[in-house]
Every structure is written in structure tokens, then in C-alpha cells.
N, CA, C, O and CB atoms as a CASP TS submission, in Angstrom:
PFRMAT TS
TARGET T0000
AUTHOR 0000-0000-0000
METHOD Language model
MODEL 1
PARENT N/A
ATOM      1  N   UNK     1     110.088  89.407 111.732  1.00  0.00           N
ATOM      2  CA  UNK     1     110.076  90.670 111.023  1.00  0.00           C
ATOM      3  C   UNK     1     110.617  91.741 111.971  1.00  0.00           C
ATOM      4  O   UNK     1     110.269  91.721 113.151  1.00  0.00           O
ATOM      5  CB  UNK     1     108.636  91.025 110.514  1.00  0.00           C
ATOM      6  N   UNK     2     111.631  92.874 111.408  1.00  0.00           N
ATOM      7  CA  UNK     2     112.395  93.749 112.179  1.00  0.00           C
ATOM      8  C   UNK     2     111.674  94.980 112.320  1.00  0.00           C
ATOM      9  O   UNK     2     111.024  95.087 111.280  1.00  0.00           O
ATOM     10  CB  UNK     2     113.700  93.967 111.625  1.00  0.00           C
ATOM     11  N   UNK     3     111.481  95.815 112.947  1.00  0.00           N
ATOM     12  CA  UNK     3     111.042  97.011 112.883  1.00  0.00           C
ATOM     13  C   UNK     3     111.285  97.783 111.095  1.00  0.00           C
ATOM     14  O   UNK     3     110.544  98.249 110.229  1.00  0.00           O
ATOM     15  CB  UNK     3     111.878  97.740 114.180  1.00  0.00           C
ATOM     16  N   UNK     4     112.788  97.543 111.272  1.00  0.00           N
ATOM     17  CA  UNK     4     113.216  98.266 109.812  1.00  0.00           C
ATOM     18  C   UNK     4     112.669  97.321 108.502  1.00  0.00           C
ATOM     19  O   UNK     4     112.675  97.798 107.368  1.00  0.00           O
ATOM     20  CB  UNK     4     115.111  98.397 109.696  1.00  0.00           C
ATOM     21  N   UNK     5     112.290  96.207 108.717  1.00  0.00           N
ATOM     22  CA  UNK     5     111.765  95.656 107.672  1.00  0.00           C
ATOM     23  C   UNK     5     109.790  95.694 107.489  1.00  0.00           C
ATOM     24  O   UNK     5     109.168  95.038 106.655  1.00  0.00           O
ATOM     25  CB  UNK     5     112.453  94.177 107.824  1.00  0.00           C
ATOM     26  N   UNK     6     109.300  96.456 108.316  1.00  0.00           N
ATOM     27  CA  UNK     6     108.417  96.298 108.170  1.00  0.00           C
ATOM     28  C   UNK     6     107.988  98.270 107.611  1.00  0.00           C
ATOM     29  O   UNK     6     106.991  98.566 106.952  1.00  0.00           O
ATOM     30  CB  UNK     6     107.928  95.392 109.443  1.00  0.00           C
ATOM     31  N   UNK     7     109.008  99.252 108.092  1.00  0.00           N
ATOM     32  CA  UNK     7     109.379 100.602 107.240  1.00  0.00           C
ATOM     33  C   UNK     7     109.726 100.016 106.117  1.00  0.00           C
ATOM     34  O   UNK     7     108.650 100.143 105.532  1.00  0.00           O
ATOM     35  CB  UNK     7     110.575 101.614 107.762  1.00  0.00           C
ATOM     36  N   UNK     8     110.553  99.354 105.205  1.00  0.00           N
ATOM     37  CA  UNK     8     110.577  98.726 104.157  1.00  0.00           C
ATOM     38  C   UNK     8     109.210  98.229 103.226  1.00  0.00           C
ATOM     39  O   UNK     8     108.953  98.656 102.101  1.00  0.00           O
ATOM     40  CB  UNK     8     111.293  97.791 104.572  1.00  0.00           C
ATOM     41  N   UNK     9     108.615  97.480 103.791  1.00  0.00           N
ATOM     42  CA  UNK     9     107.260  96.694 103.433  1.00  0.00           C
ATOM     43  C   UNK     9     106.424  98.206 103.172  1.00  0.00           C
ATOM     44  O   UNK     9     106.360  98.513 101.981  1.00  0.00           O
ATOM     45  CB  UNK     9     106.507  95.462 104.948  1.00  0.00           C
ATOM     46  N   UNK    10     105.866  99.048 104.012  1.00  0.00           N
ATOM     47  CA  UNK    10     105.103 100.229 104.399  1.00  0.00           C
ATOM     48  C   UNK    10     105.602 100.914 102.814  1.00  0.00           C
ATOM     49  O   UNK    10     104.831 100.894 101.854  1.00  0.00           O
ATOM     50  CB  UNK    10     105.645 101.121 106.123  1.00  0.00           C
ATOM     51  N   UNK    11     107.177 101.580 102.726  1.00  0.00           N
ATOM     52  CA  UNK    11     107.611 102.140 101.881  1.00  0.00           C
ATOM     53  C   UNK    11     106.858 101.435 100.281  1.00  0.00           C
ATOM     54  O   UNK    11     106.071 102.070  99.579  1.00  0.00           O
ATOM     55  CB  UNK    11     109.134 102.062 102.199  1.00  0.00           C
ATOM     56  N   UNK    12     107.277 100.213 100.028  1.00  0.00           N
ATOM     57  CA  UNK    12     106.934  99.299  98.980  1.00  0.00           C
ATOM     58  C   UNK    12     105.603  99.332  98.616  1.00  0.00           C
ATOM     59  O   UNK    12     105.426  99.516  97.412  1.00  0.00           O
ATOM     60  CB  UNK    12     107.246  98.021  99.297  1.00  0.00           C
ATOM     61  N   UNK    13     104.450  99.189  99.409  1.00  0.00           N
ATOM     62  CA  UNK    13     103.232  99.292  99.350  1.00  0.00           C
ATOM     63  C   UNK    13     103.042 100.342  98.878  1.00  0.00           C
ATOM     64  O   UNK    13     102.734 100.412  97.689  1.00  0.00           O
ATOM     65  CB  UNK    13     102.636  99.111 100.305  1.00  0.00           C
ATOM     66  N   UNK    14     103.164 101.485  99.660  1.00  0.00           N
ATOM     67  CA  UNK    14     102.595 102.916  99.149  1.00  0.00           C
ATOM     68  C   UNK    14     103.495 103.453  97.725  1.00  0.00           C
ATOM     69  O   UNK    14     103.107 104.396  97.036  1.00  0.00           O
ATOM     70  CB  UNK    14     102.812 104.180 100.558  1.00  0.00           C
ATOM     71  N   UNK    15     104.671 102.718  97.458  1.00  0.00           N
ATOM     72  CA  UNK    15     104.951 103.408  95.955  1.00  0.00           C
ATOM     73  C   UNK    15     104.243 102.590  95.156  1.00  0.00           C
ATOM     74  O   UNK    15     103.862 103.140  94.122  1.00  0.00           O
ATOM     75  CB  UNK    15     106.530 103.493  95.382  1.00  0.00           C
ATOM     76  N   UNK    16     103.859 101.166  95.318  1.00  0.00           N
ATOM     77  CA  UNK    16     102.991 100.440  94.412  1.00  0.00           C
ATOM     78  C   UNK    16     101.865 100.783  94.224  1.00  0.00           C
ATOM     79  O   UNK    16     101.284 100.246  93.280  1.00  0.00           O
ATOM     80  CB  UNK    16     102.847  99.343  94.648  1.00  0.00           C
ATOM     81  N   UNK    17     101.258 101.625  94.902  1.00  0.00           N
ATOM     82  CA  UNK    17     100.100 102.624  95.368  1.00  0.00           C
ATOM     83  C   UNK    17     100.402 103.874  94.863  1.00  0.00           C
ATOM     84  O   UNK    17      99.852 104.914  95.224  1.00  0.00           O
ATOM     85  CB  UNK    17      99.913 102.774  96.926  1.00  0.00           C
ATOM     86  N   UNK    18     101.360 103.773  93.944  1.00  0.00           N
ATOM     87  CA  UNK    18     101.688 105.161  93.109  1.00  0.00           C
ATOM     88  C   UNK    18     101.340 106.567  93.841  1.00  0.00           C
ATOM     89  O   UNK    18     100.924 107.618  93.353  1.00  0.00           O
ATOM     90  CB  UNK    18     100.787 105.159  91.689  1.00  0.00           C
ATOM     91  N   UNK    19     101.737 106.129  95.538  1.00  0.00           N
ATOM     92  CA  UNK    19     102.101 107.581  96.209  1.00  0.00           C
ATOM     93  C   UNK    19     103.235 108.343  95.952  1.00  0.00           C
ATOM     94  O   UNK    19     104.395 107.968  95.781  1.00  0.00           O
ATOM     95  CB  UNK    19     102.209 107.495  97.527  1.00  0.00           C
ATOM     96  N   UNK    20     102.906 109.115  95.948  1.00  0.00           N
ATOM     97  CA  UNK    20     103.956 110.288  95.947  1.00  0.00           C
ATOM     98  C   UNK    20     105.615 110.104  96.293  1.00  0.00           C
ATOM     99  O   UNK    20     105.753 110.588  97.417  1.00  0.00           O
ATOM    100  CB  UNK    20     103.419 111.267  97.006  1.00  0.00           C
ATOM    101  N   UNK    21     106.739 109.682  95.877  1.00  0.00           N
ATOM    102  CA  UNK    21     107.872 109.691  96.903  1.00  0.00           C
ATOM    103  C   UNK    21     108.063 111.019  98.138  1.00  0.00           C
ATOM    104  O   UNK    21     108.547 110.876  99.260  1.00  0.00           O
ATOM    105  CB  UNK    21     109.200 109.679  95.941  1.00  0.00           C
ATOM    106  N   UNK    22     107.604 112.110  97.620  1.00  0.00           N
ATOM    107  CA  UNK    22     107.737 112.980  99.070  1.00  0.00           C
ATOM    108  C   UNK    22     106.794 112.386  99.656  1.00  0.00           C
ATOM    109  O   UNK    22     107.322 111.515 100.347  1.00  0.00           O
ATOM    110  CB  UNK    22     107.523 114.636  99.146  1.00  0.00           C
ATOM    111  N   UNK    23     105.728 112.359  99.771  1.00  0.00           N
ATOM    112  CA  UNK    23     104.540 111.921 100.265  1.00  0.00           C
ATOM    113  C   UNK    23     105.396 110.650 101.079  1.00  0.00           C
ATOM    114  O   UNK    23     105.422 110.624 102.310  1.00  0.00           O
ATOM    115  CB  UNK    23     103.244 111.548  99.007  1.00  0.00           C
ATOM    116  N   UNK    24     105.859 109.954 100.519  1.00  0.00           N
ATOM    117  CA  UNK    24     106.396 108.470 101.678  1.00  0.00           C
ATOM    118  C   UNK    24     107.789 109.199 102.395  1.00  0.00           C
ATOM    119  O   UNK    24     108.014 109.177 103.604  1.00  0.00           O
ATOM    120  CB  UNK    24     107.060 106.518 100.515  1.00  0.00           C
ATOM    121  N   UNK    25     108.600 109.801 101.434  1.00  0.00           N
ATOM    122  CA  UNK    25     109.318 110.683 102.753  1.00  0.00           C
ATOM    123  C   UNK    25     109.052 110.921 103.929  1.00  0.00           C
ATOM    124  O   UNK    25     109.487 110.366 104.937  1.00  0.00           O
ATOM    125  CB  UNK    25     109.447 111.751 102.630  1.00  0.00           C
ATOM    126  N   UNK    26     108.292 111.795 103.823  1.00  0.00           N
ATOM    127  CA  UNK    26     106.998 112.740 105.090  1.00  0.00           C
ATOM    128  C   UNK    26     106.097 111.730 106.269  1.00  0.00           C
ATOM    129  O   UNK    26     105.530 112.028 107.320  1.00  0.00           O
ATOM    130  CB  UNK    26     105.355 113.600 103.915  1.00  0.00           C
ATOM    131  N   UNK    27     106.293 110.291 105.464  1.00  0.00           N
ATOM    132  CA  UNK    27     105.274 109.142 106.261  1.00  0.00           C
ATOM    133  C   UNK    27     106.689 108.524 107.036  1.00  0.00           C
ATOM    134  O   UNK    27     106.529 107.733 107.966  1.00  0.00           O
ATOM    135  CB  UNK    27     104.161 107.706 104.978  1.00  0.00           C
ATOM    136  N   UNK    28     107.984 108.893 106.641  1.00  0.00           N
ATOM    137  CA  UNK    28     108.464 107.703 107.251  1.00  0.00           C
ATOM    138  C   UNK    28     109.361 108.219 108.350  1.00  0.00           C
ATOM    139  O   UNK    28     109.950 107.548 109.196  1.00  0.00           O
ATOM    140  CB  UNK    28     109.197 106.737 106.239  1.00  0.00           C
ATOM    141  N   UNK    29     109.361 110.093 108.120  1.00  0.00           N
ATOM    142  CA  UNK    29     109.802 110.736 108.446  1.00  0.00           C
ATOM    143  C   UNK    29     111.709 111.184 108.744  1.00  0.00           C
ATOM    144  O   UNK    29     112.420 111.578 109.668  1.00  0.00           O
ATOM    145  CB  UNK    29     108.995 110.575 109.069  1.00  0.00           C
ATOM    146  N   UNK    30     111.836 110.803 107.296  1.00  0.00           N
ATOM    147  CA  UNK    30     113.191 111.383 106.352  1.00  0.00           C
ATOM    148  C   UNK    30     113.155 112.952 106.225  1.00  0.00           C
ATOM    149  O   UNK    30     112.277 113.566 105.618  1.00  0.00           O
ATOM    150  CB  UNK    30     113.160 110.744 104.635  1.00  0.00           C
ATOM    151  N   UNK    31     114.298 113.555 106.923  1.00  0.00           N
ATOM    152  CA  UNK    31     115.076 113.714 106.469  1.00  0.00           C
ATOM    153  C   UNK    31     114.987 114.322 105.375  1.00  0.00           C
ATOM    154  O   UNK    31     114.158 115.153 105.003  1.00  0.00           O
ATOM    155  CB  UNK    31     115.506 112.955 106.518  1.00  0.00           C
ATOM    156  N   UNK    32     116.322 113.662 104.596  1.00  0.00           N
ATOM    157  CA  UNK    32     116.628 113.762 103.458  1.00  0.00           C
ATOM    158  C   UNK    32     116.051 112.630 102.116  1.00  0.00           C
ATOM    159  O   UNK    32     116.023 111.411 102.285  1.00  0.00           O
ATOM    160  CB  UNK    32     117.942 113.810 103.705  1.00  0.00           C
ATOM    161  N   UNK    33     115.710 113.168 101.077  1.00  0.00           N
ATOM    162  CA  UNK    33     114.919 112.059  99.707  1.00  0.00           C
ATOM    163  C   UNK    33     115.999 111.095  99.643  1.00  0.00           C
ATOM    164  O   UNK    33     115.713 110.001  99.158  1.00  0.00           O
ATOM    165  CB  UNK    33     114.613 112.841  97.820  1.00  0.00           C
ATOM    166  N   UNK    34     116.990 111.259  99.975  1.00  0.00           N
ATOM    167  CA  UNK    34     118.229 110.056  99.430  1.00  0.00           C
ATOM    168  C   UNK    34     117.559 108.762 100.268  1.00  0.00           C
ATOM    169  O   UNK    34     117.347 107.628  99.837  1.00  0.00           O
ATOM    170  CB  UNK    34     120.293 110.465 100.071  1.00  0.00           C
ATOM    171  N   UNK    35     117.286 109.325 101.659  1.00  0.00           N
ATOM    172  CA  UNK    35     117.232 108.269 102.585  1.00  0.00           C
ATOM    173  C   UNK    35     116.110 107.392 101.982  1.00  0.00           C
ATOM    174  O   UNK    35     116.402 106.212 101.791  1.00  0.00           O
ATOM    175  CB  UNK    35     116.963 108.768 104.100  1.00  0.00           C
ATOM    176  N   UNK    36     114.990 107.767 101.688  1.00  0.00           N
ATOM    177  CA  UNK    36     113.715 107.400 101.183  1.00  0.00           C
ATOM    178  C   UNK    36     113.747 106.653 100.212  1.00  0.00           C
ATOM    179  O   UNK    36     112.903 105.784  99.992  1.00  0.00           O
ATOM    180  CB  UNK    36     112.985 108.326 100.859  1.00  0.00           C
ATOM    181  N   UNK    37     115.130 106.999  99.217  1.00  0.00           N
ATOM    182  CA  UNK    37     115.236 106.254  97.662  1.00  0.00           C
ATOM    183  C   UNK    37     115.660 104.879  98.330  1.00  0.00           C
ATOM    184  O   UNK    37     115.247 103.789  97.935  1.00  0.00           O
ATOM    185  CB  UNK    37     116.604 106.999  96.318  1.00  0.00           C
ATOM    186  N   UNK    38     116.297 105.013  99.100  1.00  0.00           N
ATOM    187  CA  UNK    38     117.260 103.499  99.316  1.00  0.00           C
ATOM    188  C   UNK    38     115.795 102.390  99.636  1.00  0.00           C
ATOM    189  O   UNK    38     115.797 101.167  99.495  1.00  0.00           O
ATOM    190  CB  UNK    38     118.742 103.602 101.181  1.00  0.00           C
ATOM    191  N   UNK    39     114.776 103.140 100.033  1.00  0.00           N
ATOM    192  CA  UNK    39     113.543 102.051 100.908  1.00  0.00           C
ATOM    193  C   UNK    39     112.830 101.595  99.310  1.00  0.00           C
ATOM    194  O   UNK    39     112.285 100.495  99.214  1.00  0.00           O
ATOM    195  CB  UNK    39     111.981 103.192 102.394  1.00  0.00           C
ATOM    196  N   UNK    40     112.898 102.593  98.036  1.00  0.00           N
ATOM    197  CA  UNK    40     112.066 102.604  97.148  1.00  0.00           C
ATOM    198  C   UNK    40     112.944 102.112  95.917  1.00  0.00           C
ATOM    199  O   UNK    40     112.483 102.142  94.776  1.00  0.00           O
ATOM    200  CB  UNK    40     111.381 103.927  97.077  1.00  0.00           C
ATOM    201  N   UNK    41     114.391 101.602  96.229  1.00  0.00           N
ATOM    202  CA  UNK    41     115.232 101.365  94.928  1.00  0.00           C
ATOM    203  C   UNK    41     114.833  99.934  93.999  1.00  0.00           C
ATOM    204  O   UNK    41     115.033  99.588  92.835  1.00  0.00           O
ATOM    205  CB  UNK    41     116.882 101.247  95.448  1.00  0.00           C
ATOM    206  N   UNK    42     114.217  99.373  95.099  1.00  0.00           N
ATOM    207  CA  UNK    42     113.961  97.907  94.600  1.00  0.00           C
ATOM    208  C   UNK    42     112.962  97.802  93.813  1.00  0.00           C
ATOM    209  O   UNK    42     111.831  98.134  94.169  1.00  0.00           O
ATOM    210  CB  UNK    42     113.714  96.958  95.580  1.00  0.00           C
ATOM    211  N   UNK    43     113.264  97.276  92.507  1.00  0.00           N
ATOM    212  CA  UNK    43     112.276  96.996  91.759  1.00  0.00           C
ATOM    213  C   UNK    43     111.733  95.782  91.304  1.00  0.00           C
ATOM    214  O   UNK    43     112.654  95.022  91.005  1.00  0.00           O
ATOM    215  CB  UNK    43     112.464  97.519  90.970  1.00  0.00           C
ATOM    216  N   UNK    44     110.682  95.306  91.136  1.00  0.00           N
ATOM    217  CA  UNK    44     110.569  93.817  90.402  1.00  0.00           C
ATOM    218  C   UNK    44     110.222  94.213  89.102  1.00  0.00           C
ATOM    219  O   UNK    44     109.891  95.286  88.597  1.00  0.00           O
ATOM    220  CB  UNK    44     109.395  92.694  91.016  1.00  0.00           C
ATOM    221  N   UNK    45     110.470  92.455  88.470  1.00  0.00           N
ATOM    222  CA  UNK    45     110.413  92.394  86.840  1.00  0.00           C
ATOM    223  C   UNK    45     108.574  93.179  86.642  1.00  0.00           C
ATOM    224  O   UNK    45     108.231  93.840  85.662  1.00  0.00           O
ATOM    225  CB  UNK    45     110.623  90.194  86.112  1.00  0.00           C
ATOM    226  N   UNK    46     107.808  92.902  87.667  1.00  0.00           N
ATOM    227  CA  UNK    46     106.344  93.594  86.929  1.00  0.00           C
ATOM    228  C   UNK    46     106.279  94.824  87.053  1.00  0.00           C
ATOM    229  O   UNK    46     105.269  95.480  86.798  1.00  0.00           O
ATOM    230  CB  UNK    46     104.968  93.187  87.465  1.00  0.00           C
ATOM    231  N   UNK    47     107.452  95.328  87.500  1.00  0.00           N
ATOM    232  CA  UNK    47     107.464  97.198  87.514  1.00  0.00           C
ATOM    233  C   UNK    47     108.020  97.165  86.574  1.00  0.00           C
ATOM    234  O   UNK    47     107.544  97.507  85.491  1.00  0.00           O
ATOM    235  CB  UNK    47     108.194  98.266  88.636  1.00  0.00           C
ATOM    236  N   UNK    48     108.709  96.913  86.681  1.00  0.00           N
ATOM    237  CA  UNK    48     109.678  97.881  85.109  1.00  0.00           C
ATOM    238  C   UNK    48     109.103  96.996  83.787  1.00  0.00           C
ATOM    239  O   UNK    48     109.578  97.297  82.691  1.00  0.00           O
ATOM    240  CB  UNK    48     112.097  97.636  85.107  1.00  0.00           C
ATOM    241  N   UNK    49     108.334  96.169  83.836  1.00  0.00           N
ATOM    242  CA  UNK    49     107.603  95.757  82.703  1.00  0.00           C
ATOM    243  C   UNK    49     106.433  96.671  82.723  1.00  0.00           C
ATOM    244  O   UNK    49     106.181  96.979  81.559  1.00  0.00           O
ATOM    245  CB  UNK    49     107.222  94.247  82.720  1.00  0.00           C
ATOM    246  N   UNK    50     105.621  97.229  83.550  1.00  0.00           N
ATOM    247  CA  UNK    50     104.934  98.000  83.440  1.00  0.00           C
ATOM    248  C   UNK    50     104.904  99.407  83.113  1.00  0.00           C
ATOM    249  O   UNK    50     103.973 100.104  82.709  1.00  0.00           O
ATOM    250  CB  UNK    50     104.618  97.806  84.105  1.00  0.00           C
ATOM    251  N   UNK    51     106.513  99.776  83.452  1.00  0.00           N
ATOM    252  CA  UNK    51     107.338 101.271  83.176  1.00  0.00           C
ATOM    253  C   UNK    51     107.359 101.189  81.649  1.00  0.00           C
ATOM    254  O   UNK    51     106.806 102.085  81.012  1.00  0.00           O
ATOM    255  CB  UNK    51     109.139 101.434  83.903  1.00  0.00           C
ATOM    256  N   UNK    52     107.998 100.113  80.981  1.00  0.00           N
ATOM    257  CA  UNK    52     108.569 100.569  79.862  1.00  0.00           C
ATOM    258  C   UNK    52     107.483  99.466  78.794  1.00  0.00           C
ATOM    259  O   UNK    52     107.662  99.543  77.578  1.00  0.00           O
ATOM    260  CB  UNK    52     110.483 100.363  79.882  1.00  0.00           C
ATOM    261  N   UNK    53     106.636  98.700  79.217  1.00  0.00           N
ATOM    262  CA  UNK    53     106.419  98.567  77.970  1.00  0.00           C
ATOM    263  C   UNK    53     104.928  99.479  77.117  1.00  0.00           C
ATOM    264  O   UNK    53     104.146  98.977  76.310  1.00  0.00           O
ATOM    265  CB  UNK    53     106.372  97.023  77.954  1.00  0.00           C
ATOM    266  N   UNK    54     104.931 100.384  77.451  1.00  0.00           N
ATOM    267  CA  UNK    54     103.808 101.930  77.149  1.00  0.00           C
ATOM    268  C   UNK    54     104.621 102.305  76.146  1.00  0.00           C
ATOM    269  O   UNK    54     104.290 102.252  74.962  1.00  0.00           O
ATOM    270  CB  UNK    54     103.569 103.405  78.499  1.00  0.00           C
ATOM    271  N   UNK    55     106.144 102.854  76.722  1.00  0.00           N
ATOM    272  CA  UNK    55     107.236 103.161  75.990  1.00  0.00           C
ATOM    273  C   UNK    55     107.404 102.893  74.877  1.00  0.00           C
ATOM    274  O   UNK    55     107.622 103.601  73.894  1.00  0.00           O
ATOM    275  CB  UNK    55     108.078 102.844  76.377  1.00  0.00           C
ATOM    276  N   UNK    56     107.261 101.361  75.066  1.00  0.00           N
ATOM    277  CA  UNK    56     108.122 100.411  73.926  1.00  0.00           C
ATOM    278  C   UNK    56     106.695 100.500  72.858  1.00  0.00           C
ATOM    279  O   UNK    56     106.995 100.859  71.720  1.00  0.00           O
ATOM    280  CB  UNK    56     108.732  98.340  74.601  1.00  0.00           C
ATOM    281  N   UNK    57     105.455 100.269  73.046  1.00  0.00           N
ATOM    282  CA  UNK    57     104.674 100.391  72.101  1.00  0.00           C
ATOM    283  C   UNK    57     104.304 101.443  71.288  1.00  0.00           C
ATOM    284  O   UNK    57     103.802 101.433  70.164  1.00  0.00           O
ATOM    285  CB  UNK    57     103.910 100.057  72.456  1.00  0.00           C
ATOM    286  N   UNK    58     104.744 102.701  72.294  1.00  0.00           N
ATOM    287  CA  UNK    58     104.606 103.870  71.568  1.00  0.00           C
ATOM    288  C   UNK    58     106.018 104.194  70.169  1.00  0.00           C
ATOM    289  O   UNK    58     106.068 104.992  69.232  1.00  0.00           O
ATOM    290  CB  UNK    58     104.579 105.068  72.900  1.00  0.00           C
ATOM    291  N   UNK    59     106.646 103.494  70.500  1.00  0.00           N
ATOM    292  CA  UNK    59     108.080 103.854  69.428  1.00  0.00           C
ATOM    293  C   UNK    59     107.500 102.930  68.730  1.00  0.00           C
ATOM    294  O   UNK    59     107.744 103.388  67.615  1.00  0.00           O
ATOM    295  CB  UNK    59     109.933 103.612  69.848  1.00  0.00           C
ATOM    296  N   UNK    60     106.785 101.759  68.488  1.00  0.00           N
ATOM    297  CA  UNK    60     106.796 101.038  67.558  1.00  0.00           C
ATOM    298  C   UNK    60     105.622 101.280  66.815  1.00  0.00           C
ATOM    299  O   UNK    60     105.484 100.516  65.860  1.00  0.00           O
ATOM    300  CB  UNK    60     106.993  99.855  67.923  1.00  0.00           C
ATOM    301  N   UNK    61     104.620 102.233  66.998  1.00  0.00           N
ATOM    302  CA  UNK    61     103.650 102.358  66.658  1.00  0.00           C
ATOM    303  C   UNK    61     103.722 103.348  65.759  1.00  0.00           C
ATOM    304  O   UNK    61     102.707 103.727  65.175  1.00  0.00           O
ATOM    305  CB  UNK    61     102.929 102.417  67.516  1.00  0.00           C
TER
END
């Protein structure tokens, strides 16, 4: 495990932990939010199943 992969791991945790993105900015000490998005772009199938299907039940309801 690399230094930069374990800022990666750190990043991942705390948005799954529905922290704040400034809030993990400020922890990882960015800069700029762009830099921060690139650590937080990755998503798995149980996020975005969890994003949109609220969504999806509310239009069908």
C-alpha cells in the first residue's frame, strides 16, 4: 500500500460516512475541491443504487 493509496482509502471511508466533501478537502489538505473530487469520483454499484433508487420510487409512486 502507497502513501497515496491509503489518502485514497481515508477519502472513500469518510464520504461513505456521508462527510462533508469540504470537510474531506480540509482533512486531506487540498487546495483546490477539484483535487478532492478526483479522490471521491469513484463510485460503486451500492452507491448509486442507493442514490437513485429513493428517486426512482418516488416518480413511481
Amino acid at each position: 500500500m502507497t502513501f497515496h493509496t491509503s489518502r485514497h482509502t481515508f477519502a472513500q471511508l469518510m464520504k461513505k460516512a456521508k462527510i462533508d466533501g469540504f470537510i474531506i478537502q480540509g482533512s486531506l489538505g487540498h487546495d483546490s475541491f477539484q483535487t478532492t473530487d478526483g479522490y471521491l469520483e469513484d463510485l460503486d454499484d451500492d452507491e448509486i443504487n442507493e442514490a437513485v433508487t429513493p428517486v426512482y420510487y418516488q416518480q413511481i409512486a
